[in-house]
BARO-803189 format. One line per field, with one value per residue (C-alpha): x, y negated, z; residue in one letter; residue number from 1. Coordinates in steps of 0.02 Angstrom, whole numbers, plus 50000, padded with zeros to 5 digits. Each point is the difference from the previous one (the first is absolute). Last residue first. Layout:
N
X [X_...]
Y [Y_...]
Z [Z_...]
rest [A_...]
nr [NUM_...]
REM end
This chain:
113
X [49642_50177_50127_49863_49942_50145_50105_49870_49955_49851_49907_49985_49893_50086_50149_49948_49857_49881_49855_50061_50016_50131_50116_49928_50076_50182_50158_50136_50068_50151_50049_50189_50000_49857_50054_50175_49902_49884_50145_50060_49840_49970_49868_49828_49935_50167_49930_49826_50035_50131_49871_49843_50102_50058_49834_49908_50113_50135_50027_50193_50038_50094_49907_49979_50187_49963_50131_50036_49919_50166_50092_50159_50139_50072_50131_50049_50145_49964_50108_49856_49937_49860_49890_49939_49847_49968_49857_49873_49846_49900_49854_49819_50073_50157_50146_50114_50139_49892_49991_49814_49975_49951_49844_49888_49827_49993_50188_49930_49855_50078_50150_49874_49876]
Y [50437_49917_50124_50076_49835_49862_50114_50050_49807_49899_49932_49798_49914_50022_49920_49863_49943_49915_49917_49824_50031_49892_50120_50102_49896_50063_49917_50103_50154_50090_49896_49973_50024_49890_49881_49972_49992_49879_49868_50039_49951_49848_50055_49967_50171_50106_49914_50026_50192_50013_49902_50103_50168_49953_49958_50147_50094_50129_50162_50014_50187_50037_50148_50042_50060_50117_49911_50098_49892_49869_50035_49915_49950_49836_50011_49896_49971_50012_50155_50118_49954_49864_50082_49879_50077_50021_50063_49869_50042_49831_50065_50044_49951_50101_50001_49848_50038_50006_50181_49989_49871_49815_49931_49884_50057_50063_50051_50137_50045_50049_50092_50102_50053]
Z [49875_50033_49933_49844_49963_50024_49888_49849_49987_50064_49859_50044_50063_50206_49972_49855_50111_49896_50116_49946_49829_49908_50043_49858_49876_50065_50055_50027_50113_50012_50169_49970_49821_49973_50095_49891_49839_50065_50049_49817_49935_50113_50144_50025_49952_50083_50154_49999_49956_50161_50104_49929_50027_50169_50054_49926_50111_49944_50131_50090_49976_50149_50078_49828_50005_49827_49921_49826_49878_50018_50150_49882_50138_50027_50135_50151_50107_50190_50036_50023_49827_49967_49867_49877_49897_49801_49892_50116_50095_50041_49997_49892_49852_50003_49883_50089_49897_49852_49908_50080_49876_50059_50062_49961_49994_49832_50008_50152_49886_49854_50090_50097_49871]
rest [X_X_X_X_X_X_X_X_X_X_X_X_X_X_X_X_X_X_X_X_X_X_X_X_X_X_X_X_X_X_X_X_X_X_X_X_X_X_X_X_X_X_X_X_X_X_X_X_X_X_X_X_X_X_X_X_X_X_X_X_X_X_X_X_X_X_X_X_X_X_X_X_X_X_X_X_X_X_X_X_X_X_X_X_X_X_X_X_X_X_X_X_X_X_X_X_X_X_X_X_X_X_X_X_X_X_X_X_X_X_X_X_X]
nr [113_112_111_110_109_108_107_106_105_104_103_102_101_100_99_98_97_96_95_94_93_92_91_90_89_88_87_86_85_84_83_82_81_80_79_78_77_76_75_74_73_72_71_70_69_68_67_66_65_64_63_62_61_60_59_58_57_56_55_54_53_52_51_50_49_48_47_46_45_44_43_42_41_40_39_38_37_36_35_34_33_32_31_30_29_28_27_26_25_24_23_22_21_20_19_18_17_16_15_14_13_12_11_10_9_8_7_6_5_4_3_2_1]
REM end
């Protein structure tokens, strides 16, 4: 199952504001207006832009997971909420790829292929 596997390898919920495991899709964007003020506005599942869709790496994950592991609690806290990912045994395995080990999800499959 989906949720089971993504907090097995680190991740956080898809009701996370960064829900994806596979990129860096987030619940809310910043739109600048055409009068140079900007606006936070909630895309959430609903952005179909994959044009823009800006794919994880195994890098990022390991530095984001590395991070959170080394970190004071609170200092944890805050990564995790920026990168929705934490430290997980399976890191420990050099071939382990937390992007690409994972089940891929009902969006990534039928938009991607």
């Amino acid at each position: 199952d989906l949720p089971g596997a993504r907090k097995f390898c680190g991740f956080r919920s898809f009701k996370h504001t960064v829900f994806c495991n596979l990129c860096w899709c987030q619940k809310y964007t910043t739109v600048t207006k055409p009068d140079g003020t900007e606006e936070i506005v909630k895309t959430g599942y609903n952005d179909f832009d994959t044009e823009n869709w800006r794919p994880r790496t195994n890098d990022e994950c390991r530095h984001w997971a590395t991070k959170w592991f080394d970190a004071s609690k609170q200092d944890a806290k805050a990564y995790f909420q920026t990168s929705a990912i934490r430290w997980s045994e399976l890191l420990r395995l050099p071939y382990f790829d937390p992007t690409r080990m994972i089940v891929v999800d009902p969006m990534h499959n039928l938009l991607l292929g």
